[in-house]
C-alpha positions in Angstrom: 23.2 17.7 -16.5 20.9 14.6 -16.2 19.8 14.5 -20.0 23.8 14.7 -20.8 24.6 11.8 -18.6 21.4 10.0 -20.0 23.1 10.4 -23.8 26.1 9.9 -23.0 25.6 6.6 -21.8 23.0 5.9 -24.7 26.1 7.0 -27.2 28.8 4.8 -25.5 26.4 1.8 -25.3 26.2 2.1 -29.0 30.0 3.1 -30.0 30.9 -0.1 -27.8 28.1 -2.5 -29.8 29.2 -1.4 -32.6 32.9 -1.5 -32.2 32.2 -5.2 -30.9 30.0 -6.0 -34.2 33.1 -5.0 -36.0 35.5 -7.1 -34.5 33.2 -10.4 -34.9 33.0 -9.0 -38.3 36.7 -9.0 -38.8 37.4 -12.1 -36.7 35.0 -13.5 -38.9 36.9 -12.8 -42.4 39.8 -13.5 -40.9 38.7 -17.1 -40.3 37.0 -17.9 -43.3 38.4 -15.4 -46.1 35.5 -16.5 -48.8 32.7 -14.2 -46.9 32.0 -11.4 -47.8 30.0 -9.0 -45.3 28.1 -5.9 -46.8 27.5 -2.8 -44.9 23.6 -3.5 -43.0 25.5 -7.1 -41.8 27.8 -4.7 -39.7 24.1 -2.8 -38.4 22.3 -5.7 -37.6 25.2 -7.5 -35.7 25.0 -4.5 -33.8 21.7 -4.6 -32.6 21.8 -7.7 -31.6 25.2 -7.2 -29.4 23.7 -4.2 -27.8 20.3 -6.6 -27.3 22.3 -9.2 -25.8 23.8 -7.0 -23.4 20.4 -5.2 -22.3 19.3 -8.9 -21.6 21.9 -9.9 -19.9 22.7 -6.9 -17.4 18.6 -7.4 -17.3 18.7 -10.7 -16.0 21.6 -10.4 -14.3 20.4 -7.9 -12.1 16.9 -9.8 -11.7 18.8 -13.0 -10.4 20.8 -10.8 -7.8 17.2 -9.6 -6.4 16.5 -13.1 -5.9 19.9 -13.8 -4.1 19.3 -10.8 -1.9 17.1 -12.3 0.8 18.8 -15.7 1.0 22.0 -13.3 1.6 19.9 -11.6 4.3 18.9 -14.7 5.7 22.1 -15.8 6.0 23.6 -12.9 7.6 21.1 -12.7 10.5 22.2 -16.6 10.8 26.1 -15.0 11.5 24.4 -12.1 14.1 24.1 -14.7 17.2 27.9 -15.1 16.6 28.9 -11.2 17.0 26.8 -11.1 20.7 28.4 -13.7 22.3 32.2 -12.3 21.4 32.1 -9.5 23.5 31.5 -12.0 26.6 34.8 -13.6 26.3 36.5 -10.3 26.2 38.7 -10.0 29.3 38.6 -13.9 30.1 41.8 -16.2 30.3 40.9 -17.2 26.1 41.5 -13.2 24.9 45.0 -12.6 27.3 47.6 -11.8 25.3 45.8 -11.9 21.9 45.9 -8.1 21.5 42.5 -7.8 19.2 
């Protein structure tokens, strides 16, 4: 089932370029009526949407891994926070605040 999955995705990746290509392609004419696209305009636009897209969901995912450990760092900042709650539980601050 893995190497269906794997073309799968691989096919949709491509349907999607290519059905993006088309509509720059027709957006395109649409706006300026004198151009005239031939049928490898249509092949290479689609390469370069489905290259754009590898970049960006490759770069995207490399700046997350950067923002990981300042989002760890931060959290254990928040952690002091969470021990010193359970102290106040049961004091005159907490009575009728039905948490």
């Amino acid at each position: 089932m893995g190497w269906l999955t794997l073309l799968g995705w691989q096919v949709g990746l491509a349907s999607v370029c290519h059905a993006a290509a088309l509509q720059i392609q027709s957006l395109t004419i649409m706006i300026h009526p004198e151009v005239a696209f031939q049928g490898w305009h249509a092949s290479l636009m689609t390469i370069a949407v489905a290259l754009s897209a590898v970049l960006l969901l490759v770069l995207r995912r490399t700046h997350s891994l950067l923002n990981w450990g300042c989002a760890d760092i931060a959290r254990l900042r928040c952690l002091p926070r969470f021990h010193i709650c359970p102290r106040l539980h049961g004091t005159k601050l907490n009575v009728g605040r039905g948490l």
